[in-house]
N, C-alpha and C positions, 0 to 999 in steps of 0.2 A: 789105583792110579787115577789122578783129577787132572778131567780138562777146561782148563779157564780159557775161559771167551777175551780174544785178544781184543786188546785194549783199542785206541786212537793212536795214530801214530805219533812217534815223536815228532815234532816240527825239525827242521831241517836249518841248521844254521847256514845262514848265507843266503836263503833262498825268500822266493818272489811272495809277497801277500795278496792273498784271495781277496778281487776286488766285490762288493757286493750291492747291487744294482737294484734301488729301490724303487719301486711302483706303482705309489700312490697319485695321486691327479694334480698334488701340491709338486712331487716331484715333476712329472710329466709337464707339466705347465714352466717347471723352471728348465728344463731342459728346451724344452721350444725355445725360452727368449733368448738361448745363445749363440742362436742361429740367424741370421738375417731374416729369411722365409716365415720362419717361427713368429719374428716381430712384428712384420708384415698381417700375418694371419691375427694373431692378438689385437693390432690394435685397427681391422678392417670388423674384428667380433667388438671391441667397446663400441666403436663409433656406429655400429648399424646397433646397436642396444641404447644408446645413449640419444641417435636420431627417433628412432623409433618411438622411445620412451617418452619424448618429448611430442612428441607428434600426438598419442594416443592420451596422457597426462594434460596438453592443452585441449583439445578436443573433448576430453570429457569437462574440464571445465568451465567452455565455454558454452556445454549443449546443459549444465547444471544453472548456468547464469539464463539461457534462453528459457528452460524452464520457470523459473520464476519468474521471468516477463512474462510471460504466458499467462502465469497465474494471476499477475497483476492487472490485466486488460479482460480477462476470462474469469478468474473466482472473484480476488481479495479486492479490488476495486468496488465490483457490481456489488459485491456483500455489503461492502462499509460505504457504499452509498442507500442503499437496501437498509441499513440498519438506520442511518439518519435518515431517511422517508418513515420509519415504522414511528422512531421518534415522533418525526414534525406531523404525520398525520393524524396520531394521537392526540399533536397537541391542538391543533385545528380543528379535530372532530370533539374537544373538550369547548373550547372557545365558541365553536360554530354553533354544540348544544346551548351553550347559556343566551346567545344569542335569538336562537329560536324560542326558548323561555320567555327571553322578555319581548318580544314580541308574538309571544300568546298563538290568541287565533287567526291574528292578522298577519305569522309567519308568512312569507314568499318559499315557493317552491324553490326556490332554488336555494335559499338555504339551508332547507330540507337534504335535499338532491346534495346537498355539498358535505352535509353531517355524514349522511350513509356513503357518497362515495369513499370519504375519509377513511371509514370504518370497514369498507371492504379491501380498499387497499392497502390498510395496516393489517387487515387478517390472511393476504394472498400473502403480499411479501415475509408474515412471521412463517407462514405455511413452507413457501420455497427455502427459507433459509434453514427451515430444522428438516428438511428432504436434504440441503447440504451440508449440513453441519454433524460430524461426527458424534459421539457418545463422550468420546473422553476426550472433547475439544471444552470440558465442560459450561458449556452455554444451551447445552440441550434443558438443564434445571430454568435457565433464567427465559427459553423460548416456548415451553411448557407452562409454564407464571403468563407469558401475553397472551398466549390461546387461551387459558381459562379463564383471563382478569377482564377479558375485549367483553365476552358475552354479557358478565357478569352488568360491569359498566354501562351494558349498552339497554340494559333490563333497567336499571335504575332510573337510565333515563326516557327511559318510555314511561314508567310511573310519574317521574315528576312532569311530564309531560301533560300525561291523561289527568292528573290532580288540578293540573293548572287549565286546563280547557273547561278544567266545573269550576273555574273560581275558589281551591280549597287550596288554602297558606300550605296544607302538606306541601305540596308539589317545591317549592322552593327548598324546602329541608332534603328533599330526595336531589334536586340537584344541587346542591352545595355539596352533599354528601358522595353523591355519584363524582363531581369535579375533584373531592379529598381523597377517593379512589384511584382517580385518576392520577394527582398529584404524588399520592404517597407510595402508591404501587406501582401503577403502569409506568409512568413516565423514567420513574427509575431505573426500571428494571432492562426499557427501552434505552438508559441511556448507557447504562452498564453493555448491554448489548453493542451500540456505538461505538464506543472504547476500545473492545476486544477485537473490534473488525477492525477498529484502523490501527491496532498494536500486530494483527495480522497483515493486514498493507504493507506497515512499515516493515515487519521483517525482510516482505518478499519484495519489498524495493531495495535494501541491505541487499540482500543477496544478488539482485540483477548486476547491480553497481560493483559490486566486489570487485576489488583488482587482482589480477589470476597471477598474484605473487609468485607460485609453483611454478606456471608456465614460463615466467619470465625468466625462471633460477635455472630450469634447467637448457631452456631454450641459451642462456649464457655459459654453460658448463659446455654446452655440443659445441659452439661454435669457438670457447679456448679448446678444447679436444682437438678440432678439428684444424685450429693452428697451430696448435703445435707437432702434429704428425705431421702437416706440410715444411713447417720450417726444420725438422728433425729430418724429414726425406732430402733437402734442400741442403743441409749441411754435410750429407753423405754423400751424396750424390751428384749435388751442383747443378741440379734441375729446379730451374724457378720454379713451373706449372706442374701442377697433375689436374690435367681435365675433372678427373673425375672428383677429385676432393674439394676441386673451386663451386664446381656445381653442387658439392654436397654443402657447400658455409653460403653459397648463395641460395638454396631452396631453406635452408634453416634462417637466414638473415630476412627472407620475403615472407616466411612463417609467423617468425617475429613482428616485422611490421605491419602484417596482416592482422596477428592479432594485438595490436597497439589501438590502431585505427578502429576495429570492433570493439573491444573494453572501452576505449575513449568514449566512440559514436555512440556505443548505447547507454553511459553512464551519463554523458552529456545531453542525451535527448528524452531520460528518463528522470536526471535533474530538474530539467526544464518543462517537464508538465508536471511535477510535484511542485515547483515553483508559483506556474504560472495557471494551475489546473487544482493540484489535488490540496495544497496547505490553505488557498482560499477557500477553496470550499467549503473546506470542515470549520473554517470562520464564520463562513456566509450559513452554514446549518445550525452552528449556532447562535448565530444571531436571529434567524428565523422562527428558532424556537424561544429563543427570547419577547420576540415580538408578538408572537401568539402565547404566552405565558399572560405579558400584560395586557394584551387584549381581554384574557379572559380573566385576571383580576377587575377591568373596569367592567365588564359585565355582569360578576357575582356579587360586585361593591353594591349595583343597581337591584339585582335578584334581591337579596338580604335588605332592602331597604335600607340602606345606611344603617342596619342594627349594630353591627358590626365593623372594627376597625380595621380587620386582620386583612380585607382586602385593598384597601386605600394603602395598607404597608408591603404588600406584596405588588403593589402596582408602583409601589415609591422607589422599595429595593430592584427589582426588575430594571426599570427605565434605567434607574441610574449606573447600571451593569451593562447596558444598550447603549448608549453614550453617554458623555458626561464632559463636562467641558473643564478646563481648570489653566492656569497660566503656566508659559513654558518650563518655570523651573518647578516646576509640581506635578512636570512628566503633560502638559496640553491633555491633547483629548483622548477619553479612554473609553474603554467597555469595546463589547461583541458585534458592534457594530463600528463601530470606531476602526478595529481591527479587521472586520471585512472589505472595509475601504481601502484601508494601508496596503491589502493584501492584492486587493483585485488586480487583473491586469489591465490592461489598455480599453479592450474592446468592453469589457464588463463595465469599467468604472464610470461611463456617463449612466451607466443605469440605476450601479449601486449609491452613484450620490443625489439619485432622480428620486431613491428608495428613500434617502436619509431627510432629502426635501419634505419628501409625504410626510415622514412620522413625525417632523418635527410642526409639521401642519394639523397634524393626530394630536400631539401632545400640548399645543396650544387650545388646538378645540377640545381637549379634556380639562384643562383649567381651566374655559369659559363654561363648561358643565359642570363643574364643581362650585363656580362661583354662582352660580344660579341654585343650586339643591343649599350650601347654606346661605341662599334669601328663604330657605326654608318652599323653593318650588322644586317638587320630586318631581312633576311630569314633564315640566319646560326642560329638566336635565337631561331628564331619559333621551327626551323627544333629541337632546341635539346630541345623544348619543349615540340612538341608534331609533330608524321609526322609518314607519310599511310605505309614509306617502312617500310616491314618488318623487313628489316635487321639492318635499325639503329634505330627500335622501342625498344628494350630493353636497350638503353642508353639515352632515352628520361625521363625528370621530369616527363612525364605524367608515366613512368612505374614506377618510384619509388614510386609515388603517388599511383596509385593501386596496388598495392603489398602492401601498410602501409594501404590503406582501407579495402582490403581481409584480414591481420591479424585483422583488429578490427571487422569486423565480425564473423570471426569466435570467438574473445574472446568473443563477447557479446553472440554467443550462449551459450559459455561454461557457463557463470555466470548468463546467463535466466536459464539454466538448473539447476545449483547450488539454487537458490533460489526456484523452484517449487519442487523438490527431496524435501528440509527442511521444508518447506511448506505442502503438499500432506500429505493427514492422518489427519493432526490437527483436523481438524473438526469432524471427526468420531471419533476422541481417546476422547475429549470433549464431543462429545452426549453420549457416551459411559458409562462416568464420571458421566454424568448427570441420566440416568436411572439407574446406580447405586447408585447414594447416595441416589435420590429418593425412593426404593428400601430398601435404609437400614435407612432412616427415617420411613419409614412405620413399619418396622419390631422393630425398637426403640419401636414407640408407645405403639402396641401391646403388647411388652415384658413387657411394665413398667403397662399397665393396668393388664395384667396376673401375673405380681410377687405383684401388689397391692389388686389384687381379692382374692390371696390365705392369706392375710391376711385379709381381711374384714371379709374373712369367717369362719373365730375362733371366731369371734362377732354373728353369728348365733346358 
């Protein structure tokens, strides 16, 4: 006898179907919103996720933009002013050497004194900057070339130095030589250096500037959210206000224009010393090093006794890349000096064209030096070139020449300072910006859960 395990029942005609009640979080979630309370709770959970979000999403982008201000007043500025110093001082302590050559043993201490200062301060500042400069920022290879090329240089010109105080033509071959070291190595490698610092600048000015697009998008997603819960509670209800939802669109709407007012102010005031500070500048260094490039062409022209033409053509292409004049439909006046002018601001600009006065008083007294060397007289040249008396030192090109390089120093203080004045602050008015909107996303939240709790709670 077999016993079979009974089966499932038969279903029962006529009769009720087994409902089956699913309970996963997609369900659970659709079953809340068919309830009032449910709805209520949903959408008091977006709007404190959607204030909040916004609150902590501005905030971080506004303390991402203070950062790079920072960087800008504190690294990327002082670097790529640091790099055009290491430049110009190079190019100074080349110039100031040829100078001390031709006037032998009758040099003045002080442009001794002006040679070595140059040469210490292109070796601290290449020193600080490879202490800041990372490995894989690659500029450590090109900052490793000016420490070993400074010594190098600076060996050469003590030989051609000491050759010329015995009266032995070596000495001239050592520094022309030293000066093509200069020219071919150093100055290069200082200028490459220049470049990368202010392509660093400019990122981190990009960045301060930035407009916190995100902020704005989401900052306008919370506050449609959070009108349309009011007009949705307001069509069921017939209640204009909810305290608590008004004060959450108006701590999101002060958010907003909180941070309108900081992206603006700091984009605006970091404009304006890039304007008025940091684009002249980088005119006015190069033009400086222009100016000491052809100084130390008319100096080598003299060293090499006119044997050579190569510096009379280095001293021709230079100037005329320093200004140049031409008629208005041929673009007027051009070159690196030209350009530091256009650029300057206000307080700078009586100096910079106090500067352009000088050299165009430089470059007249080197045409009347040159028209004397071919009457075939080398000493009357020199002499109004450059020479120890003091008496006919102030009609010498070399004084017109430094008197046009003291004006451009001092303009480029003015316009470092112009630029750190517009700059200085940024960053703290931004972190500022930042714990505040964070601050009033937080108090959003709050407001929109407590003006949606005093309605749940009519449901109890």
């Amino acid at each position: 006898m077999r016993i079979e395990s009974p089966g499932p029942p038969a279903p029962r005609s006529g009769g009720t179907k087994a409902v089956v009640r699913r309970t996963g979080p997609v369900a659970r979630l659709g079953e809340a919103t068919r309830t009032a309370p449910g709805r209520l709770r949903l959408a008091g959970a977006l709007l404190a996720v959607l204030t909040l979000a916004f609150g902590a999403l501005t905030a971080a982008q506004l303390n991402s933009r203070a950062g790079a201000a920072e960087r800008v007043i504190g690294s990327s500025q002082p670097l790529s002013q640091a790099a055009a110093d290491i430049n110009r001082s190079l190019a100074d302590a080349d110039a100031t050497a040829a100078t001390g050559f031709l006037l032998a043993g009758a040099e003045p201490r002080a442009v001794r004194e002006r040679y070595e200062q140059d040469l210490r301060t292109a070796s601290q500042l290449i020193a600080e900057a490879a202490a800041r400069t990372t490995a894989s920022s690659g500029l450590q290879e090109v900052l490793s070339t000016l420490n070993q090329k400074v010594p190098v240089y600076a060996g050469l010109v003590e030989s051609a130095r000491a050759n010329n105080r015995q009266g032995f033509p070596l000495g001239g071959a050592y520094q022309r030589y030293a000066s093509e070291q200069m020219r071919t190595e150093l100055l290069p490698a200082a200028a490459r250096l220049s470049a990368a610092q202010n392509e660093v600048l400019a990122d981190d000015l990009a960045d301060a500037r930035a407009t916190p697009w995100a902020g704005y998008a989401l900052g306008l997603v919370a506050l449609l959210a959070l009108a349309w819960v009011q007009l949705t509670l307001f069509r069921r209800t017939s209640r204009v206000f909810n305290i608590g939802l008004l004060a959450a669109s108006a701590s999101v709407l002060a958010a907003v224009l909180w941070l309108t007012v900081s992206a603006t102010g700091a984009g605006s005031a970091l404009a304006r010393g890039e304007r008025e500070g940091g684009a002249p500048l980088r005119a006015l260094n190069a033009a400086r090093v222009d100016v000491l490039t052809a100084r130390l062409a008319e100096n080598l022209h003299y060293v090499s006794r006119g044997s050579s033409s190569t510096y009379s053509k280095l001293w021709s292409t230079t100037t005329g890349g320093l200004y140049s004049t031409g008629t208005p439909e041929h673009g007027g006046t051009s070159g690196t000096l030209a350009q530091a002018r256009a650029l300057a601001p206000a307080d700078a600009l009586a100096t910079v064209d106090q500067a352009l006065r000088d050299y165009q008083q430089w470059t007249e007294r080197h045409t009347a030096a040159t028209a004397l060397e071919n009457q075939g007289d080398y000493q009357a040249a020199l002499d109004a070139t450059v020479t120890a008396k003091e008496a006919d030192a102030p009609r010498t090109a070399d004084a017109a020449f430094s008197a046009a390089d003291r004006e451009l120093a001092q303009a480029a203080v003015l316009e470092e300072g112009r630029f750190r004045d517009a700059a200085l602050g940024v960053d703290e008015d931004l972190r500022t910006a930042a714990a505040g909107v964070a601050a009033l996303g937080l108090a959003a939240a709050a407001a929109a859960l407590g003006g949606l709790g005093r309605r749940l709670a009519e449901y109890r």
